[in-house]
C-alpha positions in Angstrom: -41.2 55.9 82.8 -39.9 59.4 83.7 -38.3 60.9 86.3 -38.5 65.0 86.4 -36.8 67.7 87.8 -38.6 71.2 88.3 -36.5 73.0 90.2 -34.9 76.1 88.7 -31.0 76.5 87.8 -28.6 77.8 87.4 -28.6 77.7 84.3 -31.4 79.8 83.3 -34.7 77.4 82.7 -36.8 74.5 83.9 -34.9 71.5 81.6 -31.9 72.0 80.0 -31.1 68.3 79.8 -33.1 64.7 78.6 -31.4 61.7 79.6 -32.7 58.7 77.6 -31.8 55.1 78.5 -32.0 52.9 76.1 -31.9 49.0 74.6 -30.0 48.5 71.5 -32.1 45.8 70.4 -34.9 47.8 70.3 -35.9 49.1 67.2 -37.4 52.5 68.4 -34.0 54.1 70.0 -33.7 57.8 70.0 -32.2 59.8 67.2 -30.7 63.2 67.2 -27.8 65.1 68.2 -27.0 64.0 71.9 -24.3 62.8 73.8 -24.0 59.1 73.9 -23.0 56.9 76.8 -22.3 53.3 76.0 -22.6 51.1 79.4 -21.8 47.9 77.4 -18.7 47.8 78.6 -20.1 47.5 82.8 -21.2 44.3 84.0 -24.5 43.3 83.0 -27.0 41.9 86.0 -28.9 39.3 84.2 -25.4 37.7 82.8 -23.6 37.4 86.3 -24.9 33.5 87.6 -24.7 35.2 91.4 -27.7 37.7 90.8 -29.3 36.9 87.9 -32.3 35.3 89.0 -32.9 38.4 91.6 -31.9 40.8 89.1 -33.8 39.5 85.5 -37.0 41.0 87.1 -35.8 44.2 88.5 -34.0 47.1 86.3 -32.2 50.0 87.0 -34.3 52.3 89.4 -34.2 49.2 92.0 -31.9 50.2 94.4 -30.1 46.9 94.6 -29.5 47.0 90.8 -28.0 50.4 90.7 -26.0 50.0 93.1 -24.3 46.4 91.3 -24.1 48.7 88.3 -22.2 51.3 90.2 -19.8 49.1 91.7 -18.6 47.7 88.4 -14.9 49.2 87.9 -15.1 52.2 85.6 -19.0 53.1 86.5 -18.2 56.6 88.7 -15.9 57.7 86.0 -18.7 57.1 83.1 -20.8 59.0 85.0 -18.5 61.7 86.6 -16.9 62.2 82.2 -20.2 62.3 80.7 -21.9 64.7 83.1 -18.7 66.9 82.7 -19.4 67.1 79.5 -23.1 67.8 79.3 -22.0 70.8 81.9 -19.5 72.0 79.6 -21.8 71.7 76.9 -24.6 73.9 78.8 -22.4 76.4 80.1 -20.6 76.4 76.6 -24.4 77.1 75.4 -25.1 79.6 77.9 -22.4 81.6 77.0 -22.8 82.2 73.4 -26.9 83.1 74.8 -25.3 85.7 76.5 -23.3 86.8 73.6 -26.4 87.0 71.9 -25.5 84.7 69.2 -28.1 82.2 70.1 -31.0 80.9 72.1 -30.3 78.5 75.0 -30.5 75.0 73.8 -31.3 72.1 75.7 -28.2 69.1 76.0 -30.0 65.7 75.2 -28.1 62.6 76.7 -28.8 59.1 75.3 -27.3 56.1 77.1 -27.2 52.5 75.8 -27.5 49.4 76.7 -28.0 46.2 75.4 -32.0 45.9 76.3 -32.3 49.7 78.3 -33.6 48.0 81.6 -30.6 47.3 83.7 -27.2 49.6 83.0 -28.2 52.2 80.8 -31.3 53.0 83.4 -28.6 52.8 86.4 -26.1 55.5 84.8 -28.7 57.7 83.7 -29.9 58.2 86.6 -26.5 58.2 88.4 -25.8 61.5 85.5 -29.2 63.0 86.1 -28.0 63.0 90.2 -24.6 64.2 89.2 -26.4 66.8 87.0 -29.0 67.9 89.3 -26.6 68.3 92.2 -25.1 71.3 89.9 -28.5 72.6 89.1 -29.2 71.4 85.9 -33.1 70.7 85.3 -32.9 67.2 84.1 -35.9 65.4 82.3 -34.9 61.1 82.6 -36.8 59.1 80.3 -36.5 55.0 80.1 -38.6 54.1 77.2 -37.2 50.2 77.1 -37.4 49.9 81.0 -40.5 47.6 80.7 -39.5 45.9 77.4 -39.0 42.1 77.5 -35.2 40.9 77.7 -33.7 41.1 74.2 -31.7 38.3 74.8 -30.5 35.0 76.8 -27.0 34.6 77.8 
């Protein structure tokens, strides 16, 4: 599953960030130089008694999901820190383009979860708003999004 953005920037191009969600306990996760968000630490849907049931099915894109994500302490400032970062890495980027000294490259983003359906799909699409609100073109890909659950608590 991708979401896309094709609206140009700011920053000089079409996509100058992926943001890749992920599962841990997948064998196929991405490789490469990116930045890498770790939602681990945010409270996991299908381990909370309250909302599991509700949740187990659903992932991160569901609104209802996204939102328990984002209302774990912490999750604004994940996102908010790591979107920082990819800006300061683009404009960093586009500096040294305009230098001459290089060709614009893009800023991948990975961010991991335990099974890439619930948290990491949540933040990275919370960065890709964040993001996209500055006018960076963002690419989001969820690869794991329909994967079985790696695990039971």
């Amino acid at each position: 599953m991708t979401s896309n953005s094709t609206a140009r920037s700011h920053f000089g191009g079409l996509v100058q960030c992926v943001i890749t969600s992920f599962g841990e306990n997948h064998v196929d996760t991405p490789s490469g130089d990116a930045v890498l968000v770790d939602t681990r630490i945010l409270r996991n849907p299908p381990d909370d008694p309250a909302v599991r049931e509700r949740m187990l099915h659903s992932n991160g894109l569901d609104p209802e999901v996204r939102r328990y994500v984002m209302a774990t302490p912490g999750a604004d400032q994940l996102v908010r820190r790591n979107a920082r970062m990819v800006l300061a890495l683009l404009e960093a980027e586009a500096r040294q383009q305009q230098t001459g000294t290089r060709r614009l490259k893009r800023v991948d983003v990975h961010v991991m979860c335990g099974g890439g359906r619930h948290r990491s799909v949540a933040i990275a699409e919370e960065i890709g708003a964040y993001l996209r609100a500055a006018g960076v073109g963002c690419e989001i890909e969820h690869p794991h999004i329909d994967k079985p659950i790696t695990y039971e608590p």
